[in-house]
PQR file with spaces between the fields and no chain letter, atoms N, CA, C, O and H, PARSE charges and radii, in Angstrom:
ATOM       1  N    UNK     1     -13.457   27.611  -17.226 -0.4000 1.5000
ATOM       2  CA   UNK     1     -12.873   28.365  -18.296 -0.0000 2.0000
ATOM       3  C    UNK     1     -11.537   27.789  -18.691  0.5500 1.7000
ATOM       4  O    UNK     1     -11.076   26.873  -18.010 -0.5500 1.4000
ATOM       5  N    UNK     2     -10.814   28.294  -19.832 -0.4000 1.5000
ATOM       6  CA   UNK     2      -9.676   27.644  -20.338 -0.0000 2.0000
ATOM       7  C    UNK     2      -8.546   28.959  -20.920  0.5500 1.7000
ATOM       8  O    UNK     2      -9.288   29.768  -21.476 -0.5500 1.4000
ATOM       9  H    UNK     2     -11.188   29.039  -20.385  0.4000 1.0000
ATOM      10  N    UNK     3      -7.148   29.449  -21.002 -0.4000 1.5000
ATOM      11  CA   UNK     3      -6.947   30.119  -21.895 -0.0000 2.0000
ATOM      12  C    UNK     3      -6.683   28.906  -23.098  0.5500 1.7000
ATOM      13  O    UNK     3      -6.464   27.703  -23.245 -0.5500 1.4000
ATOM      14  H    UNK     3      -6.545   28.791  -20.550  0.4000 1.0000
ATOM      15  N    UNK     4      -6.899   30.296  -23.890 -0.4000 1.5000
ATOM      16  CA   UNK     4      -6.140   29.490  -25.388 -0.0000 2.0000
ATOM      17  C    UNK     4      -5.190   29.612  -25.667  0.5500 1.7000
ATOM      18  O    UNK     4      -4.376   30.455  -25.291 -0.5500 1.4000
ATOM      19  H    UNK     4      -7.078   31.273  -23.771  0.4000 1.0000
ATOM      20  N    UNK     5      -5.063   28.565  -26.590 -0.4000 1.5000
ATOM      21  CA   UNK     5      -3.401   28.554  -27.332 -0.0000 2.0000
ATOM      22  C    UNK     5      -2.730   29.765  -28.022  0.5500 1.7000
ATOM      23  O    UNK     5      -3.143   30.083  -29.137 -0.5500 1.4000
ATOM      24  H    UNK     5      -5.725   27.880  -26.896  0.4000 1.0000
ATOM      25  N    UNK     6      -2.146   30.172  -27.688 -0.4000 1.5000
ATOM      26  CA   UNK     6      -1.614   31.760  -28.609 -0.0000 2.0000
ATOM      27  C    UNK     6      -0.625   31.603  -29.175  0.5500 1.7000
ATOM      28  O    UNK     6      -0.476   32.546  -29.952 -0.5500 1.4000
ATOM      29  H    UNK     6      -1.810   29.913  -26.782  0.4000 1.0000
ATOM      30  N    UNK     7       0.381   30.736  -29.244 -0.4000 1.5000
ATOM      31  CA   UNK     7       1.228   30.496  -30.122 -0.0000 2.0000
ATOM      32  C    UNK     7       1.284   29.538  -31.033  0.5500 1.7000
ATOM      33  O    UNK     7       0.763   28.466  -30.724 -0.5500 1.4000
ATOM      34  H    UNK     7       0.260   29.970  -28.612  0.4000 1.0000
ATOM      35  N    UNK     8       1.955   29.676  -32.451 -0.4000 1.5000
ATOM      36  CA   UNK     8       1.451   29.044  -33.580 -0.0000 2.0000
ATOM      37  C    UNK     8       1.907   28.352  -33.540  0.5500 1.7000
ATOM      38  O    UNK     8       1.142   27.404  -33.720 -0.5500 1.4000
ATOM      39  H    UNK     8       2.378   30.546  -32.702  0.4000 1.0000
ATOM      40  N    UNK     9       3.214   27.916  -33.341 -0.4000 1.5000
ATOM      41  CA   UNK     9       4.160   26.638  -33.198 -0.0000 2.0000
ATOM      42  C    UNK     9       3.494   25.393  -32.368  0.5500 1.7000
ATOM      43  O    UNK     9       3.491   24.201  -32.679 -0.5500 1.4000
ATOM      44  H    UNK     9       3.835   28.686  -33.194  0.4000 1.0000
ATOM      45  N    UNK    10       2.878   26.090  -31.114 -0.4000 1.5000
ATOM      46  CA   UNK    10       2.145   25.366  -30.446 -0.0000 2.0000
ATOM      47  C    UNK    10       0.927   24.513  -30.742  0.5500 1.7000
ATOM      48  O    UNK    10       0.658   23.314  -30.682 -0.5500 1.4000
ATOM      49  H    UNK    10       2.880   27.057  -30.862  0.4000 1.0000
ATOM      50  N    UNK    11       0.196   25.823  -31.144 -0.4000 1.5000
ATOM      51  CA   UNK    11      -1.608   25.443  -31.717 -0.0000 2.0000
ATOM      52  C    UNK    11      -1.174   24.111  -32.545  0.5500 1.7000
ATOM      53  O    UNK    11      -1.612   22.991  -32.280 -0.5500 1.4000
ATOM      54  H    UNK    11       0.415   26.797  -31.192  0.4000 1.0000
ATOM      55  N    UNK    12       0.060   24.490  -33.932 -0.4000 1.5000
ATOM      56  CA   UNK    12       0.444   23.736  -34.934 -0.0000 2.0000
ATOM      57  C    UNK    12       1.044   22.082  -34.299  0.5500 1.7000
ATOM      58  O    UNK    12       0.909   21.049  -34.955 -0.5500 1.4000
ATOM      59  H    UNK    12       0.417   25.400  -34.147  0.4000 1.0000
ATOM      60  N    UNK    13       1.360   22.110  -33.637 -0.4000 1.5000
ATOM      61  CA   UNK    13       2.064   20.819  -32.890 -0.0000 2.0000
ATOM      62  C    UNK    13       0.569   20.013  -32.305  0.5500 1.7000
ATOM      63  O    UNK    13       0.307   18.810  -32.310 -0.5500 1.4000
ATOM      64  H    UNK    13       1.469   22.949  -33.104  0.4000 1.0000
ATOM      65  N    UNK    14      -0.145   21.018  -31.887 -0.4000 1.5000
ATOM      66  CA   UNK    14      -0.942   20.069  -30.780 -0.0000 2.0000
ATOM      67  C    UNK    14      -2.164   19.795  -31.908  0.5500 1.7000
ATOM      68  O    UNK    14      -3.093   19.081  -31.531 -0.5500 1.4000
ATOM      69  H    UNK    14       0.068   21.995  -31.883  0.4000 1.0000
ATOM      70  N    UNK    15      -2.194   20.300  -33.188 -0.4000 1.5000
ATOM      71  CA   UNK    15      -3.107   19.870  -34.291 -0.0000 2.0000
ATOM      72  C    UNK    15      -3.018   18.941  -34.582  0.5500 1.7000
ATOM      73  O    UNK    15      -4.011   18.230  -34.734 -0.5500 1.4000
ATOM      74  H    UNK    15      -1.439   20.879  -33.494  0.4000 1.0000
ATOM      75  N    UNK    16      -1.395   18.384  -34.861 -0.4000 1.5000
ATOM      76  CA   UNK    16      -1.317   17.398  -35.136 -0.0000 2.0000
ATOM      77  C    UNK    16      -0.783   16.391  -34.224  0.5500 1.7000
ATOM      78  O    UNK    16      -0.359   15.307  -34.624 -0.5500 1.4000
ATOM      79  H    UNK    16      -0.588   18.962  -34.737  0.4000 1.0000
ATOM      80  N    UNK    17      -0.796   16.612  -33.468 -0.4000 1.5000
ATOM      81  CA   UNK    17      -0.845   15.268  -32.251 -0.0000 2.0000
ATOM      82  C    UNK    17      -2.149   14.599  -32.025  0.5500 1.7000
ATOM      83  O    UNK    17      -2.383   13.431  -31.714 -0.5500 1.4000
ATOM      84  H    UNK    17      -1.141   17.493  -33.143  0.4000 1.0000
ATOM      85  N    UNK    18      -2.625   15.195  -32.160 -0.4000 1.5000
ATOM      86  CA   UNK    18      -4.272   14.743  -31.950 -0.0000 2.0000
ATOM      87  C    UNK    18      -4.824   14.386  -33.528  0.5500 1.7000
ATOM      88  O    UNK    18      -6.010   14.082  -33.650 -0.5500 1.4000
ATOM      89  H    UNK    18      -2.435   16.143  -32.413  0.4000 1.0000
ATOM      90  N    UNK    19      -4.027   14.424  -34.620 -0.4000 1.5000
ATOM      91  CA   UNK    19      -4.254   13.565  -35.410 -0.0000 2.0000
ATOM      92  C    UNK    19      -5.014   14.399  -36.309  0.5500 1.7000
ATOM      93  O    UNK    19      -5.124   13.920  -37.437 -0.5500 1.4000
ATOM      94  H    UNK    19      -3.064   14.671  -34.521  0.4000 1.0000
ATOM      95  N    UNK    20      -5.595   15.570  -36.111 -0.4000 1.5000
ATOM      96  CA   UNK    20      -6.218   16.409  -37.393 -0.0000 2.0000
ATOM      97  C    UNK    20      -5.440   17.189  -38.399  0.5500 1.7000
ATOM      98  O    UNK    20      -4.214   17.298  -38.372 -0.5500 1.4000
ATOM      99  H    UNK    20      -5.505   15.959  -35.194  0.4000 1.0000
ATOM     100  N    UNK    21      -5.957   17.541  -38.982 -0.4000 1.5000
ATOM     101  CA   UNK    21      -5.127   17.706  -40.719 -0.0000 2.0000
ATOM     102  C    UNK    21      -5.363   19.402  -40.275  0.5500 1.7000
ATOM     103  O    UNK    21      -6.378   20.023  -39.956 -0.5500 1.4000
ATOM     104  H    UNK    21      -6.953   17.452  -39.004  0.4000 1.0000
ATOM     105  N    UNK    22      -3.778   19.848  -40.435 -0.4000 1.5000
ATOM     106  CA   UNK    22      -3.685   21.425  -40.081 -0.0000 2.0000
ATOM     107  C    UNK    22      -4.642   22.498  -41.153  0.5500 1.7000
ATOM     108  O    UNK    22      -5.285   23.522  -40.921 -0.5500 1.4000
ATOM     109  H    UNK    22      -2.954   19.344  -40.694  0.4000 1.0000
ATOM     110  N    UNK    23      -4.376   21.698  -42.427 -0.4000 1.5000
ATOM     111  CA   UNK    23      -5.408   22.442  -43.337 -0.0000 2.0000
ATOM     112  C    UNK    23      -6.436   22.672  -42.850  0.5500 1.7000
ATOM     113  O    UNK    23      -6.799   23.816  -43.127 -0.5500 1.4000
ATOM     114  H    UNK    23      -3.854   20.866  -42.615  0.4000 1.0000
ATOM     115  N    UNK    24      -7.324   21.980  -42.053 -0.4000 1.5000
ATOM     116  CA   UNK    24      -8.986   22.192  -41.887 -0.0000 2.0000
ATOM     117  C    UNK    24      -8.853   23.258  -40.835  0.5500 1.7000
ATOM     118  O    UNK    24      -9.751   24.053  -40.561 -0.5500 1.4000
ATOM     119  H    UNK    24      -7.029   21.051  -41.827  0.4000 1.0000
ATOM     120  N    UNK    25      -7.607   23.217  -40.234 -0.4000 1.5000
ATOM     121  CA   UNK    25      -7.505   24.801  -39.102 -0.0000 2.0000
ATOM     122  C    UNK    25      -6.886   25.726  -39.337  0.5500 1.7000
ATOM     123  O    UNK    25      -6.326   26.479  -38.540 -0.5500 1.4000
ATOM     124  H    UNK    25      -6.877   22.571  -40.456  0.4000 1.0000
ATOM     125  N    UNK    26      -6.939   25.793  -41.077 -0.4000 1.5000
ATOM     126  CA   UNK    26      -5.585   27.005  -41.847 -0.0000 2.0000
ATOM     127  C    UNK    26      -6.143   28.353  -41.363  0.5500 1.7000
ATOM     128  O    UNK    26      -5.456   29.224  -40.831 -0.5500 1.4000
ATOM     129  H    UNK    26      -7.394   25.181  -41.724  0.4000 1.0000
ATOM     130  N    UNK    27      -7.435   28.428  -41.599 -0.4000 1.5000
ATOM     131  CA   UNK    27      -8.246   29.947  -40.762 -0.0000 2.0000
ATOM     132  C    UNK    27      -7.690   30.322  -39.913  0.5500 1.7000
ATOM     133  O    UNK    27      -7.224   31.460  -39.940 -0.5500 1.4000
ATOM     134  H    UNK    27      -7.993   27.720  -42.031  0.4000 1.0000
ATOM     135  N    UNK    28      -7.516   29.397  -38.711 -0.4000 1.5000
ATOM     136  CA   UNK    28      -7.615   29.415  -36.945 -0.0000 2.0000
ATOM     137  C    UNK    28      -6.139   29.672  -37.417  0.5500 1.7000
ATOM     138  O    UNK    28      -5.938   30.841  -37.746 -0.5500 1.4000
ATOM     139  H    UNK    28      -7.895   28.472  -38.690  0.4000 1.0000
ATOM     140  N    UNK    29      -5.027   28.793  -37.524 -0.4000 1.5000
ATOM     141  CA   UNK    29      -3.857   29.012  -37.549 -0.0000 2.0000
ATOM     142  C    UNK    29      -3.544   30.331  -38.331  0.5500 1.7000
ATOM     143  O    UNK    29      -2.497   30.689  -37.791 -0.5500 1.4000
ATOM     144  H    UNK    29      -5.190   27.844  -37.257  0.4000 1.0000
ATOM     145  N    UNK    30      -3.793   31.116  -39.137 -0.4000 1.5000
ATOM     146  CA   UNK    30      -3.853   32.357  -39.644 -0.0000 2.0000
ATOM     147  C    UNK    30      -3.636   33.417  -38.892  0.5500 1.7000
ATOM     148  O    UNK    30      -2.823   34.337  -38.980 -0.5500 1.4000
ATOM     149  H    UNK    30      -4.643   30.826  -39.576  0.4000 1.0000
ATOM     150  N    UNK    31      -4.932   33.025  -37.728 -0.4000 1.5000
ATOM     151  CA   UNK    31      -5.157   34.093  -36.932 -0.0000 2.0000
ATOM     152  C    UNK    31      -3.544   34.484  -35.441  0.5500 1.7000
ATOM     153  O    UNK    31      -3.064   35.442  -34.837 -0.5500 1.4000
ATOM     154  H    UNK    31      -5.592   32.278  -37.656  0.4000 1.0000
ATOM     155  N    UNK    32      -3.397   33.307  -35.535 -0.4000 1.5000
ATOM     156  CA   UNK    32      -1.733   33.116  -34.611 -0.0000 2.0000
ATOM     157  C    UNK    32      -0.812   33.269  -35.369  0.5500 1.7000
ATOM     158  O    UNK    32       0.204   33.065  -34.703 -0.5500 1.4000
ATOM     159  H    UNK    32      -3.787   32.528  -36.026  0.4000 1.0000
ATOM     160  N    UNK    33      -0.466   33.586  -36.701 -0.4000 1.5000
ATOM     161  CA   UNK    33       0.968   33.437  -37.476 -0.0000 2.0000
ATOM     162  C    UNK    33       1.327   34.591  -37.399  0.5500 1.7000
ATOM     163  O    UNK    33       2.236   34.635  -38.228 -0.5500 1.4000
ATOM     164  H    UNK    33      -1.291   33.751  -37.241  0.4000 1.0000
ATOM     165  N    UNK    34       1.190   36.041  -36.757 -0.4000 1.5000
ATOM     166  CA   UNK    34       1.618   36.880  -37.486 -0.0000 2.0000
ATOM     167  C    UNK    34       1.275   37.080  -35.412  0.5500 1.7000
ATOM     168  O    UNK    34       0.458   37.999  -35.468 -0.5500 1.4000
ATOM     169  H    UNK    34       0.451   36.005  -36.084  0.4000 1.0000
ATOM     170  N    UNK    35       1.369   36.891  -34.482 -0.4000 1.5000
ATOM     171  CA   UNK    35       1.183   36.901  -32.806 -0.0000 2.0000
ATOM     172  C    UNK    35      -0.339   37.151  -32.390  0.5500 1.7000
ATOM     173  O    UNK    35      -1.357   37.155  -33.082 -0.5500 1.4000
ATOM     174  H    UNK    35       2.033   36.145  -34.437  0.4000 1.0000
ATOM     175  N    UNK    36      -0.194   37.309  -31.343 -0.4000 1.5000
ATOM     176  CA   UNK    36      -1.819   37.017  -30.573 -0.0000 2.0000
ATOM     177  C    UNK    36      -1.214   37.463  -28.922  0.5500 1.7000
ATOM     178  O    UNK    36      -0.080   37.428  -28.444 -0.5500 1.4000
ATOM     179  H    UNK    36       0.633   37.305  -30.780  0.4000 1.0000
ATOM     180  N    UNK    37      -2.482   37.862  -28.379 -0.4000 1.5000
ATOM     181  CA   UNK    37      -2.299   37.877  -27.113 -0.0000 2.0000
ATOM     182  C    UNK    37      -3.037   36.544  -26.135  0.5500 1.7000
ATOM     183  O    UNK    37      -3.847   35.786  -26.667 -0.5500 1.4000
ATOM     184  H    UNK    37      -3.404   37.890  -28.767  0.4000 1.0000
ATOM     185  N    UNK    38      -2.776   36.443  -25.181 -0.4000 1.5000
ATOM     186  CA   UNK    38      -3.269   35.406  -23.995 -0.0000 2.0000
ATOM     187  C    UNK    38      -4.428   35.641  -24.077  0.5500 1.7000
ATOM     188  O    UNK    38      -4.431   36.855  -24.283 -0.5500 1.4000
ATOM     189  H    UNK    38      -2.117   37.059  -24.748  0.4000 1.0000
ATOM     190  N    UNK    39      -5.594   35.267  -24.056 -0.4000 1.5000
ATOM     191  CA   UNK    39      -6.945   35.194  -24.290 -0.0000 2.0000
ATOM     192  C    UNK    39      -8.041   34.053  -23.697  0.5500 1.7000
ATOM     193  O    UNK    39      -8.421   32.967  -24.134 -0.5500 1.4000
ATOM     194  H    UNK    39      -5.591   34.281  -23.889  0.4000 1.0000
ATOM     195  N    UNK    40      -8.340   34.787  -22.564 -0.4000 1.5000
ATOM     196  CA   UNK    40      -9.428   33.140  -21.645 -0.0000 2.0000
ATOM     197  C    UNK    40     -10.750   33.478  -21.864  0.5500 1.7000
ATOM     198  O    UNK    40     -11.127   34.626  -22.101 -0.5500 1.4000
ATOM     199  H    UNK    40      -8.031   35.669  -22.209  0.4000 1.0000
ATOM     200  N    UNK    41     -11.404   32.585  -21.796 -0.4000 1.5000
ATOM     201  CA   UNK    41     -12.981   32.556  -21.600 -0.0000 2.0000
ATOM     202  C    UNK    41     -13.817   30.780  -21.206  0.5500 1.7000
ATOM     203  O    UNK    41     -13.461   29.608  -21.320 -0.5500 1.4000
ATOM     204  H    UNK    41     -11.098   31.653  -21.604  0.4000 1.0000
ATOM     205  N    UNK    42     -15.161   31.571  -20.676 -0.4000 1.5000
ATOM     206  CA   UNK    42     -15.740   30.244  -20.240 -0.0000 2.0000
ATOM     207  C    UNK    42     -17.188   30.531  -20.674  0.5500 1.7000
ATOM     208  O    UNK    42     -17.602   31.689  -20.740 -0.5500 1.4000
ATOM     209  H    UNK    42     -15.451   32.524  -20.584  0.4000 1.0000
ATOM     210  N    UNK    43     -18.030   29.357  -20.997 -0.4000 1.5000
ATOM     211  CA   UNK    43     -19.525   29.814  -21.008 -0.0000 2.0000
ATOM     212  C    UNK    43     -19.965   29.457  -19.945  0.5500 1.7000
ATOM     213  O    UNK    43     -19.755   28.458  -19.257 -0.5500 1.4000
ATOM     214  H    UNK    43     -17.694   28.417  -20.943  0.4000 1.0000
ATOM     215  N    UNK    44     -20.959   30.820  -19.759 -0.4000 1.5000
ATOM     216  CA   UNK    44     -21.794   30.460  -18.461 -0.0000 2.0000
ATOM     217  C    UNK    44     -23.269   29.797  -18.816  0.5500 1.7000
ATOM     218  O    UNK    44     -23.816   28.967  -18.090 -0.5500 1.4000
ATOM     219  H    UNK    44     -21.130   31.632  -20.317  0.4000 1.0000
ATOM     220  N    UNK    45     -23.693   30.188  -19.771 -0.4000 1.5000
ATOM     221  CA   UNK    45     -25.072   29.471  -20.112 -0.0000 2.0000
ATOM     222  C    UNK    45     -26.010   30.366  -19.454  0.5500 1.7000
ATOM     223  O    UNK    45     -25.829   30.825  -18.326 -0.5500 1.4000
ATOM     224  H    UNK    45     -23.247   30.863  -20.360  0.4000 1.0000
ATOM     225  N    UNK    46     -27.180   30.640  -20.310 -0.4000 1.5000
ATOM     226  CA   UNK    46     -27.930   31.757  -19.543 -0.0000 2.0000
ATOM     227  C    UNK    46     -29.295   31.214  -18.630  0.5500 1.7000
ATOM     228  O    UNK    46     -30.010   31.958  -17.959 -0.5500 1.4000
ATOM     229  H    UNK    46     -27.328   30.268  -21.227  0.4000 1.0000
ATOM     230  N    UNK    47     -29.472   29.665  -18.790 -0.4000 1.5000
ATOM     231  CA   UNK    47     -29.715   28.297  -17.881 -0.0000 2.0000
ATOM     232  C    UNK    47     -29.075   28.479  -16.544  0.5500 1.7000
ATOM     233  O    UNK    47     -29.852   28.773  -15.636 -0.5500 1.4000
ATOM     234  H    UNK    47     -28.891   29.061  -19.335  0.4000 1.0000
ATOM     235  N    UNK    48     -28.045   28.383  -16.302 -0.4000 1.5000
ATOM     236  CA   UNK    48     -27.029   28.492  -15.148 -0.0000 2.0000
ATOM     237  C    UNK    48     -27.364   29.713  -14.700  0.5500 1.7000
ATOM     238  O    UNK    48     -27.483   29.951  -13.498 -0.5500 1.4000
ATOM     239  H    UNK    48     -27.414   28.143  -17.040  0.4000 1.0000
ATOM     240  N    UNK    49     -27.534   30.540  -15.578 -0.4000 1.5000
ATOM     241  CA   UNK    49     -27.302   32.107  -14.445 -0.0000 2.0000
ATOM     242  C    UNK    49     -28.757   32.525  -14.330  0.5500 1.7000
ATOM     243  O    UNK    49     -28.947   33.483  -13.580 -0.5500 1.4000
ATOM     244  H    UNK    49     -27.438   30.347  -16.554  0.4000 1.0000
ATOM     245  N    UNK    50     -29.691   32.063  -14.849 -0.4000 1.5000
ATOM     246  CA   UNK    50     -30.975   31.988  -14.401 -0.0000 2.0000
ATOM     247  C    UNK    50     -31.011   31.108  -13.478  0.5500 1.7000
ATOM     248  O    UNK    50     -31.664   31.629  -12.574 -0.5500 1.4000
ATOM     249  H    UNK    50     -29.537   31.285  -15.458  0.4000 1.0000
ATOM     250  N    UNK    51     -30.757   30.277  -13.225 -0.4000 1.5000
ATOM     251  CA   UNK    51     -30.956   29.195  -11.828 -0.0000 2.0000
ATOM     252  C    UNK    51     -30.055   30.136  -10.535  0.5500 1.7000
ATOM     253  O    UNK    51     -30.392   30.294   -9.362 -0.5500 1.4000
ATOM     254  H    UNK    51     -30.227   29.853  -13.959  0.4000 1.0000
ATOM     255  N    UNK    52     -28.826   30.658  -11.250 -0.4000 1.5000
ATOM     256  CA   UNK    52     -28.231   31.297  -10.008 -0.0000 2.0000
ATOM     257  C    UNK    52     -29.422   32.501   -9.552  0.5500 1.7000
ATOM     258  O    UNK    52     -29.950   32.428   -8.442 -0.5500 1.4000
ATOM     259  H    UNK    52     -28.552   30.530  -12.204  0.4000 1.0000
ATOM     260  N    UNK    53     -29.839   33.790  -10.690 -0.4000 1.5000
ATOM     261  CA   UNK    53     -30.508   35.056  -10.458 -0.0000 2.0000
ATOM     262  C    UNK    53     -31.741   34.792   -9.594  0.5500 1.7000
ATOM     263  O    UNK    53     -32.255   35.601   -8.821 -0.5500 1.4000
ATOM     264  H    UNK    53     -29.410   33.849  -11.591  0.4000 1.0000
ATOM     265  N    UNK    54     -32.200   33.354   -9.875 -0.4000 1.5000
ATOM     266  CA   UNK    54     -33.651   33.090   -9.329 -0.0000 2.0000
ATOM     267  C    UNK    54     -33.348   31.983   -7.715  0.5500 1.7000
ATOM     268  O    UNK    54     -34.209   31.468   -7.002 -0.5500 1.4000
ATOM     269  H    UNK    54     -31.783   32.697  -10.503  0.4000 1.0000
ATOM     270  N    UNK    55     -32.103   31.935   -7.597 -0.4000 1.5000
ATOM     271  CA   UNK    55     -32.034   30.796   -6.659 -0.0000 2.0000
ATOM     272  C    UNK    55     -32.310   29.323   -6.563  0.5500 1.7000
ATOM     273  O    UNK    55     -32.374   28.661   -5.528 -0.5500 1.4000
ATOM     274  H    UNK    55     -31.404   32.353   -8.176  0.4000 1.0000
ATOM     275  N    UNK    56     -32.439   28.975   -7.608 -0.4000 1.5000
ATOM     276  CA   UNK    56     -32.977   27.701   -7.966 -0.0000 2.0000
ATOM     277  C    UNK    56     -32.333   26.465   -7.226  0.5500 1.7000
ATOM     278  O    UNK    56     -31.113   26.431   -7.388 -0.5500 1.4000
ATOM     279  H    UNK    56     -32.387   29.513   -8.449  0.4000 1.0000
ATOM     280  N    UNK    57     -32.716   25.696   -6.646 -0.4000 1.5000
ATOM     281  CA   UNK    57     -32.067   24.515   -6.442 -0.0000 2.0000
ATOM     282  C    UNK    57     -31.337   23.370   -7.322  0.5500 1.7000
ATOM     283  O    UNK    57     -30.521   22.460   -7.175 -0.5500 1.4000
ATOM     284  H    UNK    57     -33.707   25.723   -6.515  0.4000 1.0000
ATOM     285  N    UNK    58     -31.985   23.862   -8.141 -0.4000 1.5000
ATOM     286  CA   UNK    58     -31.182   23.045   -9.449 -0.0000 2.0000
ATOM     287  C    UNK    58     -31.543   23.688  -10.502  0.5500 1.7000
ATOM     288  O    UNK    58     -32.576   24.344  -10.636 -0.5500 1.4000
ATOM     289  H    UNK    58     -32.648   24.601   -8.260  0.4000 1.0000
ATOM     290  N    UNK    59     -30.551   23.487  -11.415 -0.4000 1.5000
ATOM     291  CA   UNK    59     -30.579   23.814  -13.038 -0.0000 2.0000
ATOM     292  C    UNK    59     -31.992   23.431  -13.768  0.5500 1.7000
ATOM     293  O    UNK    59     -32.621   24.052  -14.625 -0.5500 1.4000
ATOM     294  H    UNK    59     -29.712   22.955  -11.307  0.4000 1.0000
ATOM     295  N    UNK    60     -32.243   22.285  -13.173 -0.4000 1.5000
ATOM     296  CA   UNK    60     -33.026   21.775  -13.933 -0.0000 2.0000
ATOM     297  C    UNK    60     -34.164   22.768  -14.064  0.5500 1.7000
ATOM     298  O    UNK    60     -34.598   23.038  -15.184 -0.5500 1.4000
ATOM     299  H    UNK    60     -31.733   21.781  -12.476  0.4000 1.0000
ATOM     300  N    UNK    61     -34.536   23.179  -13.255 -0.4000 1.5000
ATOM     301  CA   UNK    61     -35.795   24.153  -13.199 -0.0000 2.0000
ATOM     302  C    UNK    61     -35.954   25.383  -14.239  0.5500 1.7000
ATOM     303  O    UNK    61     -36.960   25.949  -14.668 -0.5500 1.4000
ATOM     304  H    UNK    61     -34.184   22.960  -12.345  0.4000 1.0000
ATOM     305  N    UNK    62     -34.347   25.612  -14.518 -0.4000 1.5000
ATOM     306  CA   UNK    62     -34.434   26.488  -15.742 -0.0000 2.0000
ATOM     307  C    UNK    62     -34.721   26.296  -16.881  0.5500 1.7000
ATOM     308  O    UNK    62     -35.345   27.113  -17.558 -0.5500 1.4000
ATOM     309  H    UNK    62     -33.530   25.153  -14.169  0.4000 1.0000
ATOM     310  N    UNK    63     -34.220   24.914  -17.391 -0.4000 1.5000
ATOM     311  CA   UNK    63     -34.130   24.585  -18.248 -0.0000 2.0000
ATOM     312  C    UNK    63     -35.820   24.610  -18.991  0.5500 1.7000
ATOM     313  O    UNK    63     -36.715   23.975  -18.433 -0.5500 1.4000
ATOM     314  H    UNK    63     -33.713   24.250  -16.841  0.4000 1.0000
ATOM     315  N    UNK    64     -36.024   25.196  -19.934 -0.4000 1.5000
ATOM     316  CA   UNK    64     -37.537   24.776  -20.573 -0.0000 2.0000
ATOM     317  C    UNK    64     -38.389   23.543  -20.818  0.5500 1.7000
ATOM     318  O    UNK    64     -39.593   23.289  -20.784 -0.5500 1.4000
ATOM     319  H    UNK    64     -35.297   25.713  -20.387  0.4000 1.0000
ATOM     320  N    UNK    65     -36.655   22.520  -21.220 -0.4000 1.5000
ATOM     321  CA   UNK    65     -37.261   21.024  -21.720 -0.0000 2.0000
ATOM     322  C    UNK    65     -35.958   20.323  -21.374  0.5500 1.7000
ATOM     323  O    UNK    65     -35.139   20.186  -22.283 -0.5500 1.4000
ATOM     324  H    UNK    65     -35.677   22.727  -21.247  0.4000 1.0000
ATOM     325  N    UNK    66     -35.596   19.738  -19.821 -0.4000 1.5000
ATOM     326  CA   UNK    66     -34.947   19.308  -19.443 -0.0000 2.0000
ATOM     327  C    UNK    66     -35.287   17.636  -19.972  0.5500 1.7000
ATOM     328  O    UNK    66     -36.188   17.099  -20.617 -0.5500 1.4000
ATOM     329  H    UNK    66     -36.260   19.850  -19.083  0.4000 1.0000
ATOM     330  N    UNK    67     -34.089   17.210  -19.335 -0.4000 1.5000
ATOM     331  CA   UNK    67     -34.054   16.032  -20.117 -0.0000 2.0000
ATOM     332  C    UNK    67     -33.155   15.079  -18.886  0.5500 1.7000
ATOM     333  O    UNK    67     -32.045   15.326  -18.413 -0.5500 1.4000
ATOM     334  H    UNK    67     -33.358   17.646  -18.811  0.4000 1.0000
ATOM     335  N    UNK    68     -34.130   13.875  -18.577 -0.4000 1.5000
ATOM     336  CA   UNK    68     -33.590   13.318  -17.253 -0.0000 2.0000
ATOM     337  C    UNK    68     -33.532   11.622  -18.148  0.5500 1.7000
ATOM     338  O    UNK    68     -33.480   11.298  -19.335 -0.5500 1.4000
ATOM     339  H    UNK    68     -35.031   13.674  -18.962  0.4000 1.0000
ATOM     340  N    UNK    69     -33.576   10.859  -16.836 -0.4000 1.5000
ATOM     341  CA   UNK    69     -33.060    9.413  -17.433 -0.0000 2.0000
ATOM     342  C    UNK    69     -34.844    8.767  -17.733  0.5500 1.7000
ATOM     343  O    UNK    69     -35.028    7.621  -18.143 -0.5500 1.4000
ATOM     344  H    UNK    69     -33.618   11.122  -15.872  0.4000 1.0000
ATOM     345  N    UNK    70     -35.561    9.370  -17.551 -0.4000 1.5000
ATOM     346  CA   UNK    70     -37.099    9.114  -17.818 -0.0000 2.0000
ATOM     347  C    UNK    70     -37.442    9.969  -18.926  0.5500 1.7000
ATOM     348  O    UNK    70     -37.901    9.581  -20.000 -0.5500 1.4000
ATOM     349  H    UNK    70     -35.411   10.301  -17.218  0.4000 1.0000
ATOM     350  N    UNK    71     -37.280   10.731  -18.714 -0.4000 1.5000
ATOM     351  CA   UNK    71     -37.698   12.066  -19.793 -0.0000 2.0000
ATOM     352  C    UNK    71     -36.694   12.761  -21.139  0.5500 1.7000
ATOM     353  O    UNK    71     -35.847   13.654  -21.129 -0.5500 1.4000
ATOM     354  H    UNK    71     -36.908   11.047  -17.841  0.4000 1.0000
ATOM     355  N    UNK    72     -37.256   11.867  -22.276 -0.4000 1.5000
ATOM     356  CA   UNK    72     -35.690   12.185  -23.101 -0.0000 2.0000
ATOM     357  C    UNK    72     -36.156   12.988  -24.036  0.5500 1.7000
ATOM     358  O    UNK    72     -35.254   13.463  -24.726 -0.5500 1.4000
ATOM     359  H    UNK    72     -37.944   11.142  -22.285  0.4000 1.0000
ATOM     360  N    UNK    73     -37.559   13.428  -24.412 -0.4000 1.5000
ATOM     361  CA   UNK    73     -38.142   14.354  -25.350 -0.0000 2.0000
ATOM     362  C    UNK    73     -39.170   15.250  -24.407  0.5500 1.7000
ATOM     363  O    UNK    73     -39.658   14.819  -23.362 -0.5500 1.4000
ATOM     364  H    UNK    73     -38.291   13.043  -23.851  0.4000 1.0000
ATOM     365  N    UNK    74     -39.475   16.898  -25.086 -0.4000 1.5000
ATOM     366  CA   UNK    74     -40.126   17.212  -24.304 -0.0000 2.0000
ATOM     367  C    UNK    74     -41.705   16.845  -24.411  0.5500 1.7000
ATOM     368  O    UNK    74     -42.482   17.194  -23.522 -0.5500 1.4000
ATOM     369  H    UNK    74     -39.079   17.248  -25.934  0.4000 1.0000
């Protein structure tokens, strides 16, 4: 998981350090100009938590149409 950026000064700095044009994140930056709270999350994938619910030895088993270094379509 990750938190996110909650401050605008911030979000706004690290937009453009990394070289993207703040316009295409005027939405996202919107949502921070006026404050925000600390806010985390992670995906679990419902793959993963079926391999966990069922005990699986591996992911792979969940997966419907896994995809290995032999097998690249199902």
């Amino acid at each position: 998981g990750g938190q996110r950026i909650d401050d605008y000064n911030t979000l706004l700095n690290r937009i453009v350090e990394s070289g993207y044009n703040p316009e295409d994140y005027a939405w996202y930056l919107d949502l921070r100009k006026y404050g925000s709270v600390p806010h985390s999350g992670f995906g679990l994938g419902f793959e993963r938590l079926l391999a966990h619910i069922l005990n699986l030895p591996s992911i792979k088993y969940a997966i419907p149409y896994p995809r290995t270094r032999t097998i690249l379509y199902p």
